[in-house]
VMD Tcl script that draws the C-alpha trace (Angstrom):
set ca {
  {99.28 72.66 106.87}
  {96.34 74.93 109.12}
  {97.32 79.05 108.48}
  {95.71 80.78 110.85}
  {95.24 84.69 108.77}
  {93.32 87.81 108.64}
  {91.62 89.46 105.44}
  {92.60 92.93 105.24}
  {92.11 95.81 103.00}
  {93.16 99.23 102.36}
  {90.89 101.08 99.57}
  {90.12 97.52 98.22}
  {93.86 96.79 97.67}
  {93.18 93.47 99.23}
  {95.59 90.87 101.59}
  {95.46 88.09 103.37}
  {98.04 88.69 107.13}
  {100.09 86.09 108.46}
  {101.31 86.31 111.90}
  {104.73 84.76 111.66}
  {105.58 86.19 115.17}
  {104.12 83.69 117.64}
  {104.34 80.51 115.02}
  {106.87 80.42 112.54}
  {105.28 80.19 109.54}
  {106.91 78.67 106.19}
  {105.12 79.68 102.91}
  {106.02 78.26 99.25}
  {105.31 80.44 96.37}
  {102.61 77.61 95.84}
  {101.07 78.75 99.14}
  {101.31 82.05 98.22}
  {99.23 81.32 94.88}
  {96.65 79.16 97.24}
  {95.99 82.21 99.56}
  {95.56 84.73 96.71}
  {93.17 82.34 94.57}
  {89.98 84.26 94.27}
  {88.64 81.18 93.19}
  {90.43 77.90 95.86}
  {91.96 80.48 98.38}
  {91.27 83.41 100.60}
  {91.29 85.74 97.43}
  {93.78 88.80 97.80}
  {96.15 91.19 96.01}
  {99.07 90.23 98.19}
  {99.94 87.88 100.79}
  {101.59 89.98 103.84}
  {103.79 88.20 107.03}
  {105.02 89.53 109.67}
  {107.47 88.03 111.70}
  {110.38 89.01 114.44}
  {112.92 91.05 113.24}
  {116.57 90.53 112.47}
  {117.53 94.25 112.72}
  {117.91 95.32 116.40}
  {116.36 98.55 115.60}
  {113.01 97.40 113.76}
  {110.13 96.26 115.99}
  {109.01 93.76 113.39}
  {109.83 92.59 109.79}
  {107.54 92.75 106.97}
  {107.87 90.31 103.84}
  {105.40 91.09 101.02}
  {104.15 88.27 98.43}
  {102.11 89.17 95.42}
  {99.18 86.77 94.15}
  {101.78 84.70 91.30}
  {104.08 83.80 94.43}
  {106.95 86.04 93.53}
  {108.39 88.95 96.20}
  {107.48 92.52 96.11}
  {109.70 95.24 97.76}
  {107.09 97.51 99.20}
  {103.46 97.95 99.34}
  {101.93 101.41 100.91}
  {98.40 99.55 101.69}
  {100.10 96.27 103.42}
  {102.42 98.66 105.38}
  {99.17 100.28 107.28}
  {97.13 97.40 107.51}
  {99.96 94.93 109.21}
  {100.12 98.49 111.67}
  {96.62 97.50 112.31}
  {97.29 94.09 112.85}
  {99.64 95.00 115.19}
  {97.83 96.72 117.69}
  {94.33 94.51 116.86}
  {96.62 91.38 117.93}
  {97.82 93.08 120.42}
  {101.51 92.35 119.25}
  {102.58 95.96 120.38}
  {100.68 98.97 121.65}
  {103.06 101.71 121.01}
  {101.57 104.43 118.32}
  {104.90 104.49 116.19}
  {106.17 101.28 115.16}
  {109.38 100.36 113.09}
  {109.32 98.01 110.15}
  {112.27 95.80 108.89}
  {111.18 95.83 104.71}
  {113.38 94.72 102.69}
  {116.76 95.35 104.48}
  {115.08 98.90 104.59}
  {113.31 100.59 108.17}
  {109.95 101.66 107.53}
  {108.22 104.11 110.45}
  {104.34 103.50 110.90}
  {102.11 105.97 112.97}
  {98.98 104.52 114.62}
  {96.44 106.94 116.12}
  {93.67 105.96 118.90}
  {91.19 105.19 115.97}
  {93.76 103.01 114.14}
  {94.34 105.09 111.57}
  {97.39 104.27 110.10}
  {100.30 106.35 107.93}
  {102.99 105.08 106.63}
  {106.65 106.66 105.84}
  {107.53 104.73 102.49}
  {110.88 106.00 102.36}
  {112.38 108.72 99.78}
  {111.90 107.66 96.31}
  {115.07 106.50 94.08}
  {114.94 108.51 90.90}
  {118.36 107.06 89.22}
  {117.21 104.78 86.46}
  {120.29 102.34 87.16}
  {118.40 102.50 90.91}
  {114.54 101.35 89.64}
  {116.27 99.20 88.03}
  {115.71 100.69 84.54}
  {117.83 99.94 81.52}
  {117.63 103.51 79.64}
  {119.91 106.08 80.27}
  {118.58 109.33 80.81}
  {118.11 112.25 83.53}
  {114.94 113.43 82.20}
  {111.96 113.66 84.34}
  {110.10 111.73 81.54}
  {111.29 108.64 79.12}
  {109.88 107.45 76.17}
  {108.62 104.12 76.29}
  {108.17 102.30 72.39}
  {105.43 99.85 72.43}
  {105.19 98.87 68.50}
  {104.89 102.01 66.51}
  {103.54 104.19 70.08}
  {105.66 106.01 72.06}
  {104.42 106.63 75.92}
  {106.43 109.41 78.39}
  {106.63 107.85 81.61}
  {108.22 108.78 84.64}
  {110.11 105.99 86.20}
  {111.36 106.07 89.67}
  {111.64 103.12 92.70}
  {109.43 103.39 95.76}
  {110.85 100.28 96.64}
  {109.38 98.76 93.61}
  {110.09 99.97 90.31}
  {107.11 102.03 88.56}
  {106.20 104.21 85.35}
  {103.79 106.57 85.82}
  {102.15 107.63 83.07}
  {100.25 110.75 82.24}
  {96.33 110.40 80.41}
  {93.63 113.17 79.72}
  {91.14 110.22 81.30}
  {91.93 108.03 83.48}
  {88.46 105.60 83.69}
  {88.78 105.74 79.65}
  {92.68 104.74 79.40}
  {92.72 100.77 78.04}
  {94.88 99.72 81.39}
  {94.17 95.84 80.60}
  {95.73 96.55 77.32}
  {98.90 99.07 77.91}
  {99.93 97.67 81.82}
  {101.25 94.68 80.01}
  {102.51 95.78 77.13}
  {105.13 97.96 79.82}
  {105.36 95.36 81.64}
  {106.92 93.49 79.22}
  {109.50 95.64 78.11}
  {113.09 94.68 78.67}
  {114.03 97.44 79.77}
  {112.68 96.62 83.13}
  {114.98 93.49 84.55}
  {112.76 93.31 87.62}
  {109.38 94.31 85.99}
  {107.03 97.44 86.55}
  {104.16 98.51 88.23}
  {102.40 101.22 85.58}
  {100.22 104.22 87.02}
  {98.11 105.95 84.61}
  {97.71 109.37 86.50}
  {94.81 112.04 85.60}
  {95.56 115.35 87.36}
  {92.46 116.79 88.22}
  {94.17 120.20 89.92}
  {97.30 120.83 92.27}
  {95.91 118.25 95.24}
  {93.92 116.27 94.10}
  {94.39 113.21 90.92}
  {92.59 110.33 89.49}
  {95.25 106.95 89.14}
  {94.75 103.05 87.74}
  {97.20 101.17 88.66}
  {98.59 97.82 86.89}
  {100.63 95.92 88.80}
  {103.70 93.14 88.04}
  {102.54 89.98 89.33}
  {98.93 90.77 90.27}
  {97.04 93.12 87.59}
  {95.38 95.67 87.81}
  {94.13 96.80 91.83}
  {91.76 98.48 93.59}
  {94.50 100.35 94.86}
  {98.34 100.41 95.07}
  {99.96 102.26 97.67}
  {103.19 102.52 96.77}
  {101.63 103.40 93.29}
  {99.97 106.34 94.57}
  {103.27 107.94 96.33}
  {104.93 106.93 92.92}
  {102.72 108.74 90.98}
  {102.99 112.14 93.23}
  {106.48 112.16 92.97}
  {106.58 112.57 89.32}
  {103.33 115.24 89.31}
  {105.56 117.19 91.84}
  {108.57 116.69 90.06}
  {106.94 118.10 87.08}
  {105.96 120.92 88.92}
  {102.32 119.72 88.39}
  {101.29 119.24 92.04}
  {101.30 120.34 95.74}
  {103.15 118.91 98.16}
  {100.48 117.29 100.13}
  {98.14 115.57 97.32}
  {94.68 113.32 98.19}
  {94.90 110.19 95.08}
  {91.47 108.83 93.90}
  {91.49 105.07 93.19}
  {88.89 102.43 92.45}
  {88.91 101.81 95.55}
  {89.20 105.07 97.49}
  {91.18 108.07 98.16}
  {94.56 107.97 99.51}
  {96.76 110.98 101.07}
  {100.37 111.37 99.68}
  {102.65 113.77 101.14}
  {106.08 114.16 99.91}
  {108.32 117.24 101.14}
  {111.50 117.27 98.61}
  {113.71 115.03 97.23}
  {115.59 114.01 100.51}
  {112.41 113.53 102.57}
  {110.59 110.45 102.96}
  {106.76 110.01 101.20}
  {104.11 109.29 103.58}
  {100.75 107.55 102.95}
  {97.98 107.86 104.58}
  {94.23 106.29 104.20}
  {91.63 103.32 105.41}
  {93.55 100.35 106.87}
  {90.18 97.67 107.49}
  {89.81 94.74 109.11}
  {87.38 92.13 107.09}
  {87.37 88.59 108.59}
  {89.80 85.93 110.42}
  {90.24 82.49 109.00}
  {91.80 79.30 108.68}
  {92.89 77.43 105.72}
  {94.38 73.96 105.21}
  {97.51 74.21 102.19}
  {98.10 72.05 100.38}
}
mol new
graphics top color blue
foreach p $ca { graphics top sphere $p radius 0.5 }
foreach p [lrange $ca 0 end-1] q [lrange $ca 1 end] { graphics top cylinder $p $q radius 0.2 }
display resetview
């Protein structure tokens, strides 16, 4: 099978687009490992499609792969690039676009420039709603990994994460802790894990590990994650710029009823084909 698809980035969290709106477009999660090969594929962090929606109040739908084939729930970067996408492909030109995610509606806001933010929904803070196995209503839990014990905040913004809190973020061992989280059963689904240095009110530093791709450039949904809990703790502003490996994102989160919106580069690096097999 030919896939027509566009490499797309936002702060280096990388994807490969499929337009599943004029062609219907059928992708195994072998396909999905093909595409994301840095090595026999396109190379990417997730594999995004975007087809017609089922909902008659979403302008699209929006189904996110990660690079080991299995589904993801949301991703922050993916949401603003496929708005880019969108108006680059000319499959709509109106500045505010609705996204079918999930089950879930998802606004985007284009401006003339294509800049791109993204409403990511209010977060779910309920363990039982991450889905988390501990029971708790503390802001932070304590994570045991072998005789260590890490506070984490765990909430869903649409995937589950644990944010954690480090004096230094470029010296934390994220290669070595990301999985060891990861691979606690107290996570059903699995876990992204933030490691989050707060450098004042607005602004932080954040590595992100994620399930089923590693550690990223950058992680969207990561980033709004990882606000939450500094504003939860009463640690940050409402309105907070995120520094990745990648590049700086813009989270702004109002109170616990509002939605979180991201904000940040959305780019457009090549168009390709690519015969699966």
């Amino acid at each position: 099978m030919k896939l027509e698809f566009t490499k797309m980035h936002g702060a280096g969290n990388d994807f490969a687009v499929i337009d599943g709106v004029r062609k219907a477009v059928e992708l195994t999660p072998e396909h999905i490992q093909q595409l994301a090969s840095r090595h026999f594929g396109v190379g990417c962090d997730q594999v995004l499609l975007i087809e017609p929606p089922k909902r008659p109040d979403a302008d699209f739908e929006y189904k996110i792969f990660n690079a080991d084939g299995s589904v993801a729930g949301q991703c922050g970067n993916g949401a603003r690039c496929v708005g880019r996408f969108i108006r680059e492909q000319r499959l709509s030109g109106s500045d505010a676009i609705t996204l079918e995610v999930g089950g879930e509606l998802r606004r985007l806001v284009i401006t003339k420039d294509l800049q791109v933010s993204a409403d990511l929904g209010a977060p779910k803070l309920a363990l039982n709603a991450v889905p988390c196995s501990l029971e708790s209503t503390d802001i932070e839990c304590d994570l045991t990994l072998g005789n260590v014990t890490l506070k984490a905040g765990i909430l869903s913004m649409g995937n589950p994460h644990a944010v954690v809190l480090v004096d230094d973020c470029g010296a934390t061992p994220v290669e070595k802790i990301g999985p060891m989280v990861q691979a606690l059963d107290v996570f059903p689904e699995g876990v992204n894990v933030s490691f989050m240095e707060i450098e004042t009110a607005n602004t932080v530093k954040l590595r992100v590990f994620e399930r089923g791709v590693g550690e990223t450039l950058a992680c969207g949904s990561g980033a709004c994650a990882a606000v939450v809990h500094g504003i939860r703790l009463g640690l940050l502003s409402t309105n907070v710029t995120v520094t990745l490996p990648g590049g700086k994102l813009e989270v702004t989160w109002e109170d616990e009823r509002a939605p979180v919106w991201l904000a940040g580069p959305a780019e457009t690096v090549f168009e390709g084909k690519l015969t699966l097999q």
